[in-house]
C-alpha positions as CSV (number, residue, x, y, z in Angstrom):
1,X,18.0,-29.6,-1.8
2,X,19.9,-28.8,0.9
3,X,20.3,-25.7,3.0
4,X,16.5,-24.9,1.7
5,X,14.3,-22.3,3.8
6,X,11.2,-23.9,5.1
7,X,8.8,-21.4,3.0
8,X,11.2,-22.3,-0.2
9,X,11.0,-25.8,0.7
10,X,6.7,-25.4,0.8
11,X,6.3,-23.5,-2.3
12,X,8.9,-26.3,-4.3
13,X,6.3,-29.0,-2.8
14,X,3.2,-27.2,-4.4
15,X,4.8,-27.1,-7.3
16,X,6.0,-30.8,-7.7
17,X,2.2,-31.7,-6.6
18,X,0.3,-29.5,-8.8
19,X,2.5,-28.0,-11.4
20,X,3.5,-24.5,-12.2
21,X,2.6,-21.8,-9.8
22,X,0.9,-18.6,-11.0
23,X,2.7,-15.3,-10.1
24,X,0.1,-14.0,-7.7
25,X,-0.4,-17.1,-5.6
26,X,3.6,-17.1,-5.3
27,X,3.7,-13.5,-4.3
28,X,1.2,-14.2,-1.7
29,X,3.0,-17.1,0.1
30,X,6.2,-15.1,0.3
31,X,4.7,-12.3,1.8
32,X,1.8,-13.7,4.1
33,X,2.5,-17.4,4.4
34,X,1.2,-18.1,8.2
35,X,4.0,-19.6,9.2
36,X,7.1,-18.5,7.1
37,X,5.8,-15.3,4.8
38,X,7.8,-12.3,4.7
39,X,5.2,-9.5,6.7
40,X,4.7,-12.3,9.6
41,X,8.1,-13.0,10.4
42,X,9.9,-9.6,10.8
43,X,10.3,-5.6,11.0
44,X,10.6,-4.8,7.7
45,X,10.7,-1.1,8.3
46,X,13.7,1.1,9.1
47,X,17.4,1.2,8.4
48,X,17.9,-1.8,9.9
49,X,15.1,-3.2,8.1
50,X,14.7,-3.8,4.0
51,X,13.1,-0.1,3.2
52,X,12.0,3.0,4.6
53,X,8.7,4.8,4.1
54,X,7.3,8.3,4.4
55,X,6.1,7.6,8.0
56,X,9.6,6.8,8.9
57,X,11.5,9.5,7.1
58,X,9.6,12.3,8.7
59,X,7.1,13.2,11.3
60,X,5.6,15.8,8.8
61,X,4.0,13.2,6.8
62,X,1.8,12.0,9.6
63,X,1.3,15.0,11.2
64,X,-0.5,16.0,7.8
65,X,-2.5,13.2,7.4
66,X,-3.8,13.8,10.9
67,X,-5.1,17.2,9.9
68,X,-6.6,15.4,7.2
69,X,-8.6,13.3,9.0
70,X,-9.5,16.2,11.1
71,X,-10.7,18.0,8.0
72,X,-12.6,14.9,7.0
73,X,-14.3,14.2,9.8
74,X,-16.0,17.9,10.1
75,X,-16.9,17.5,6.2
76,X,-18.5,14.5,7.6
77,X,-20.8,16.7,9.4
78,X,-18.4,15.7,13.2
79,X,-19.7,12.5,14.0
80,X,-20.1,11.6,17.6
81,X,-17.8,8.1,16.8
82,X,-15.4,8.1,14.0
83,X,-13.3,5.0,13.2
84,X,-10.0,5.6,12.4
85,X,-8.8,2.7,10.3
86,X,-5.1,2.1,9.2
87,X,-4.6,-0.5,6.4
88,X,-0.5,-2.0,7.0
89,X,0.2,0.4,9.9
90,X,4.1,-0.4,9.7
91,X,5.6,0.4,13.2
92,X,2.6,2.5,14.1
93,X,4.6,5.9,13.2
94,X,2.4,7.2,10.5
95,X,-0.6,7.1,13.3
96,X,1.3,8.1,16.3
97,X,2.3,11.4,14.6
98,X,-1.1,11.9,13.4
99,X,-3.2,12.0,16.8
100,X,-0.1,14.1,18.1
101,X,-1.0,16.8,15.4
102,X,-4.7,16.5,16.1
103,X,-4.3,16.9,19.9
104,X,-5.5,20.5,18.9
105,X,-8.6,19.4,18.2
106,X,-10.0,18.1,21.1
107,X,-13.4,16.8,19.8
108,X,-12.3,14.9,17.3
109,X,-9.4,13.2,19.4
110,X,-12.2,12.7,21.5
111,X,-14.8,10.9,18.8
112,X,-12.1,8.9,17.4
113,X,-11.3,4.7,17.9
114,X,-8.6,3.6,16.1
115,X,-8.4,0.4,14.1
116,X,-5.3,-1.2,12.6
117,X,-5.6,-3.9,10.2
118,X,-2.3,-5.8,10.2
119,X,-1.0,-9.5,9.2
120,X,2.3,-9.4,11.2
121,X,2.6,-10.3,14.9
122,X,5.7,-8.3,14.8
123,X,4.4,-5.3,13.1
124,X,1.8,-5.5,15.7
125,X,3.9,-5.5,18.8
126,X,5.6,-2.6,17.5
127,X,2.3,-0.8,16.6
128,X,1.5,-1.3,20.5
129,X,4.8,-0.3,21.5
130,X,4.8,2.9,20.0
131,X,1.1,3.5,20.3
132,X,0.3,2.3,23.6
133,X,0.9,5.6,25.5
134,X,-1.8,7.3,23.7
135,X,-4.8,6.6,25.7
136,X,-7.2,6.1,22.4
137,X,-9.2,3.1,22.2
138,X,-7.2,0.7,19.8
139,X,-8.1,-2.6,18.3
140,X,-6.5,-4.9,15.7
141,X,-7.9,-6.8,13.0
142,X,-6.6,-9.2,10.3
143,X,-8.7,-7.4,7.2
144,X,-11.0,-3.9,6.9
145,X,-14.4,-6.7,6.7
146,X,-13.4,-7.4,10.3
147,X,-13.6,-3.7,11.4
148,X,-16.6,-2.9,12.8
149,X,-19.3,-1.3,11.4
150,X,-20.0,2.6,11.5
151,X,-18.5,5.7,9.4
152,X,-14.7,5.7,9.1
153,X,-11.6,7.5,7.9
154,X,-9.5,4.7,6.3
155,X,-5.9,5.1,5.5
156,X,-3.3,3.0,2.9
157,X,-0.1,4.1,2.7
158,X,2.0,1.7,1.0
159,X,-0.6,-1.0,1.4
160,X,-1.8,-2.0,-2.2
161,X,1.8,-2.7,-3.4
162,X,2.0,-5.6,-1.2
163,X,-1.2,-7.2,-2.5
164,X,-0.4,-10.2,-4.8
165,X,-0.1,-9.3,-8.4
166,X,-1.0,-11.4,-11.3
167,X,0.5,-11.5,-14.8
168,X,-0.5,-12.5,-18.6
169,X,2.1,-12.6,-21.6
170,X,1.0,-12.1,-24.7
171,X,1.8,-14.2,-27.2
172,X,0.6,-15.4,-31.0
173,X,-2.2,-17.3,-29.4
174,X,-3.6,-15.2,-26.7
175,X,-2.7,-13.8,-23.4
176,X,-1.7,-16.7,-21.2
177,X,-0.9,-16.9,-17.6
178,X,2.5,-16.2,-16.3
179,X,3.8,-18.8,-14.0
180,X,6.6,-20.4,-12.0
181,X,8.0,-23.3,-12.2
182,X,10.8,-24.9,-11.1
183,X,13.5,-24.4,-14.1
184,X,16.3,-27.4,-15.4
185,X,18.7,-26.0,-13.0
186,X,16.6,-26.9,-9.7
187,X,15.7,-23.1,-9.6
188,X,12.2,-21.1,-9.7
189,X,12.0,-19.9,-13.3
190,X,9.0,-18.0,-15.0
191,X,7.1,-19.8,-17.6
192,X,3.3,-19.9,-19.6
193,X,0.4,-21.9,-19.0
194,X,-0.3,-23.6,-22.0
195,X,-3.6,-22.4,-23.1
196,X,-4.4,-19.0,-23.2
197,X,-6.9,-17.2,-20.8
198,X,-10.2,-17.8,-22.2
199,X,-12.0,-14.1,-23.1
200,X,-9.2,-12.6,-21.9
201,X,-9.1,-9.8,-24.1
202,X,-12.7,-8.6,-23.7
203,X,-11.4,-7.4,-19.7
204,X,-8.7,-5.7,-21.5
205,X,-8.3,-1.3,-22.0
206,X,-8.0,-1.2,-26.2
207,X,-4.4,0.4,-25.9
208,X,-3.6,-3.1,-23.9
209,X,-5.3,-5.4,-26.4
210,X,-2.8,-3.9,-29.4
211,X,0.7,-4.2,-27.4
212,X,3.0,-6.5,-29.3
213,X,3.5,-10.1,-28.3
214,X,5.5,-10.8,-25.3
215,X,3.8,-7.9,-23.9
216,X,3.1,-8.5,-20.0
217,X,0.1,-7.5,-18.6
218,X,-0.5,-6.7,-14.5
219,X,-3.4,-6.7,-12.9
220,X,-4.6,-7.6,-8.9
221,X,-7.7,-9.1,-7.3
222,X,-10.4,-6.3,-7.0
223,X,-11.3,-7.7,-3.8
224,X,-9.9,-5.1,-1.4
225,X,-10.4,-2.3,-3.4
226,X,-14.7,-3.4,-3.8
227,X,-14.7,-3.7,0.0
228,X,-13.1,-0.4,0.3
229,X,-15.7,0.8,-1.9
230,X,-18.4,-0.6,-0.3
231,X,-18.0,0.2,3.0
232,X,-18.0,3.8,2.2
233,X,-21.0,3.7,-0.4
234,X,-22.7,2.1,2.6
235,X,-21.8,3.3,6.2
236,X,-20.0,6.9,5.2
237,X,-16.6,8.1,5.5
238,X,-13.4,8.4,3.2
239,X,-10.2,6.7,2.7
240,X,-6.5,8.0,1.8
241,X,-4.9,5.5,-0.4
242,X,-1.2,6.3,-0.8
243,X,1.1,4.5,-3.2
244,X,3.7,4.2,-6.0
245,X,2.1,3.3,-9.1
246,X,0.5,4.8,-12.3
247,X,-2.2,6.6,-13.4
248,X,-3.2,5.1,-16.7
249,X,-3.3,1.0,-17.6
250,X,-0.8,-0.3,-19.7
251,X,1.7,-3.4,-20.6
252,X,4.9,-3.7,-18.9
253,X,6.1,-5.4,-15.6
254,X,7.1,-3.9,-11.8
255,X,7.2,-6.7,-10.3
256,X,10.3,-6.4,-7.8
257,X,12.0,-7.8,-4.3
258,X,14.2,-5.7,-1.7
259,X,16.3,-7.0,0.7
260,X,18.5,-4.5,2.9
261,X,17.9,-1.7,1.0
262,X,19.0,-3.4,-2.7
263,X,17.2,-4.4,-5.4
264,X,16.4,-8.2,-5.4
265,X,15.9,-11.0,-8.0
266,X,12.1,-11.8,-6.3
267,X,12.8,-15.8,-7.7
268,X,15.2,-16.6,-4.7
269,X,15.2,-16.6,-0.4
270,X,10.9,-16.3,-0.7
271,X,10.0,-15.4,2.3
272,X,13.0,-13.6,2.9
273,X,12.6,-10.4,0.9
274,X,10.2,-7.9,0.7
275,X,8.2,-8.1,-3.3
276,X,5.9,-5.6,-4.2
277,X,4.5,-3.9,-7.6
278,X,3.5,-1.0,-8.8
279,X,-0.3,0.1,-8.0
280,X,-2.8,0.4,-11.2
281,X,-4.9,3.6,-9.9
282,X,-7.0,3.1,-12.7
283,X,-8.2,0.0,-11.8
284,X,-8.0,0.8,-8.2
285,X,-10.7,3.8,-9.3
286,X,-12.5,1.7,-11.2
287,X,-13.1,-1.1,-8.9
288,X,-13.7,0.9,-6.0
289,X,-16.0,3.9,-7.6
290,X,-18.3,0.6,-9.1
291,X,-19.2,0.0,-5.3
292,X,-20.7,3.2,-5.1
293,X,-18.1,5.9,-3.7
294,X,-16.8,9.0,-5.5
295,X,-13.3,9.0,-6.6
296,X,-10.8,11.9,-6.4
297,X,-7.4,11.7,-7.9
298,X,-5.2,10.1,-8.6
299,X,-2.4,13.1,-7.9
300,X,1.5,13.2,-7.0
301,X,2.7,12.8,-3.5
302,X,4.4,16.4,-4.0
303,X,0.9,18.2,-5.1
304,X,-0.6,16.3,-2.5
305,X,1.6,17.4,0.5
306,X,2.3,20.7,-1.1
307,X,-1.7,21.8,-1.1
308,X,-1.7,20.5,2.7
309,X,1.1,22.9,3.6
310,X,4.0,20.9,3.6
311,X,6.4,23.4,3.2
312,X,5.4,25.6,5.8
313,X,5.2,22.9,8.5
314,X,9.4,22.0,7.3
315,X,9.9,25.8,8.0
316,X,8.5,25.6,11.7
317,X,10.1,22.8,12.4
318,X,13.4,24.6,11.1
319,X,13.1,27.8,13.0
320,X,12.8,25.2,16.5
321,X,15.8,23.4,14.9
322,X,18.7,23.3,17.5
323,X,21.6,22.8,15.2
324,X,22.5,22.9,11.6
325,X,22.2,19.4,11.1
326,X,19.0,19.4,12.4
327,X,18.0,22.0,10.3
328,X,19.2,20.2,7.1
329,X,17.7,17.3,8.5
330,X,14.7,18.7,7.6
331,X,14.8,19.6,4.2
332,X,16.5,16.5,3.8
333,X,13.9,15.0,4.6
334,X,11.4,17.4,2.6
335,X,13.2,17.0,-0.8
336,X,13.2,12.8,-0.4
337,X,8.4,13.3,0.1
338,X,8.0,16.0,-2.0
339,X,11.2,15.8,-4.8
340,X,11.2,14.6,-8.2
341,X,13.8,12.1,-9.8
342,X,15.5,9.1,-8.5
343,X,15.4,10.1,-5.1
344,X,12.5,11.7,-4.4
345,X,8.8,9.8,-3.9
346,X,7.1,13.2,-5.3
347,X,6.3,11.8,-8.5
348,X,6.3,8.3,-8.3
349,X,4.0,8.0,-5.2
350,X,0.2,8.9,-6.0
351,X,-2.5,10.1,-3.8
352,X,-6.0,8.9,-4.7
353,X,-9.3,9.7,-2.3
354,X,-12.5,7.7,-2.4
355,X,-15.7,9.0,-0.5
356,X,-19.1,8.4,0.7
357,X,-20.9,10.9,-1.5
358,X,-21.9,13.0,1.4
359,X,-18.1,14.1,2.5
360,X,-17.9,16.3,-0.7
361,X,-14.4,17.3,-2.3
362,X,-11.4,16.2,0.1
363,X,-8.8,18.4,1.1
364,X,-6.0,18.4,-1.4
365,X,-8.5,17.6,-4.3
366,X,-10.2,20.6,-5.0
């Protein structure tokens, strides 16, 4: 078909080789495709880009999290060497903002090495770009098993959401796999593969087993999430994990694109928007907690920043405020982290903690 993009063009010839794709494998390919996938081909980030997030819309969020870490590391008992580790680092705002707040604490600045695990070439020029000036040792690595070893503080904000998710309908016979295909009109359409998945229900929470048919099921790979788990079971430390998503496991679907800012149908330009769905913290918990760390949460964004002081860091930075639209700048900015409802992440984003036993109770979980 003509006027084709080259990923488009890939995923149609896996498809006419080997038959209907499954969801998950899709998802991957338009997102991290080496050549052509969405994360390895652009800045996402920003208003110019498809979406914003809470890095970008304020330097209060990072500024927090670095007082976090801070917190963190002397529950850790103040290491001498404390990896920093950011999973999907974005532009590198989220950490620049942080070591700016902890400049206060000179020791831990000082026992620090940061690590960011990133996909993108272009996300990691503008990680360096933005981070270069800070005089920290800095590395990059394609996935957390590549960081080295040795107690860490590991943050995920908005990073789960990206990784591939898989889906099963139910149907009369079972739950069966949810594919794509490419449809009668020469367009990606979903469809079933034929048999259902063997056992399938046995893996299932009982409120799952009993939806009604054409029910869909979500679920990832608990790779990541048992890595995570392990690392900290095994070599100390605690990670942040920041997301939208849900508390308890049920049916339903969130799998969705966005391209400049709008809603997309995530069946057309692969490759060319951003697709995403919502993160099961339940499982996330489950999966990492097996591997041996303690789990806290999961909470809302709003409690989260709220019991970190939030609000009385967007007063300071409103009583330096030079103008009036600086000022309402700020609590702009405020209600869109903190806010409930459409607009506001407060309640959809969750804040989840997982530990090395050792940490104790995070701050913002007790």
């Amino acid at each position: 078909m003509a006027g084709l993009s080259p990923l488009e063009t890939e995923i149609r010839r896996r498809i006419s080789a080997a038959g209907p794709m499954p969801v998950g494998e899709y998802m991957g390919l338009c997102l991290g495709h080496p050549e052509f996938g969405y994360y390895i081909t652009r800045d996402p980030l920003g208003r110019r880009g498809d979406f914003i997030t809470a890095p970008e819309i304020s330097q209060m969020f990072g500024e927090l999290i670095g007082l976090w870490m801070a917190t963190v590391w002397t529950q850790m008992g103040s290491p001498e060497r404390i990896r920093v580790v950011e999973l999907g680092p974005g532009r590198g705002t989220l950490m620049n903002d942080a070591l700016r707040a902890v400049q206060m604490i000179p020791a831990f600045r000082e026992a620090l090495v940061v690590h960011l695990v990133e996909i993108s070439p272009a996300l990691e020029n503008a990680q360096e770009r933005t981070l270069e000036h800070l005089g920290v040792p800095m590395s990059w690595h394609p996935t957390l098993e590549d960081v080295p070893k040795g107690p860490a503080i590991i943050i995920a904000n908005e990073f789960f959401d990206a990784l591939p998710i898989n889906h099963a309908v139910k149907t009369a016979r079972g739950w069966h796999e949810r594919q794509i295909e490419i449809g009668p009109e020469g367009k990606f359409a979903f469809t079933l593969a034929p048999d259902p998945i063997a056992h399938f229900d046995m893996l299932l929470p009982a409120g799952v087993r009993a939806a009604p048919e054409q029910s869909i099921f979500e679920w990832r790979d608990d790779k990541v999430a048992m890595n995570l788990g392990k690392r900290l079971a095994d070599q100390g430390g605690a990670a942040l994990v920041i997301d939208y998503g849900h508390a308890d496991q049920g049916v339903g679907e969130t799998l969705q694109a966005v391209g400049n800012h709008a809603y997309a149908d995530p069946l057309t330009t692969p490759g060319e928007v951003d697709i995403t769905a919502h993160v099961d913290f339940r499982a996330l918990s489950l999966a990492v907690e097996a591997m041996g760390a303690e789990g806290f949460g999961p909470i809302d964004q709003s409690t989260f920043l709220g019991r970190l002081g939030i609000e009385t860091r967007a007063a300071a930075l409103k009583k330096k405020a030079t103008s009036r639209s600086a000022s309402a700048d700020v609590d702009a900015a405020l209600a869109r982290l903190i806010g409930h409802g459409r607009t506001g992440m407060g309640e959809l984003f969750k804040v989840a903690c997982f530990a090395n036993a050792s940490v104790g109770v995070p701050p913002g979980f007790a």
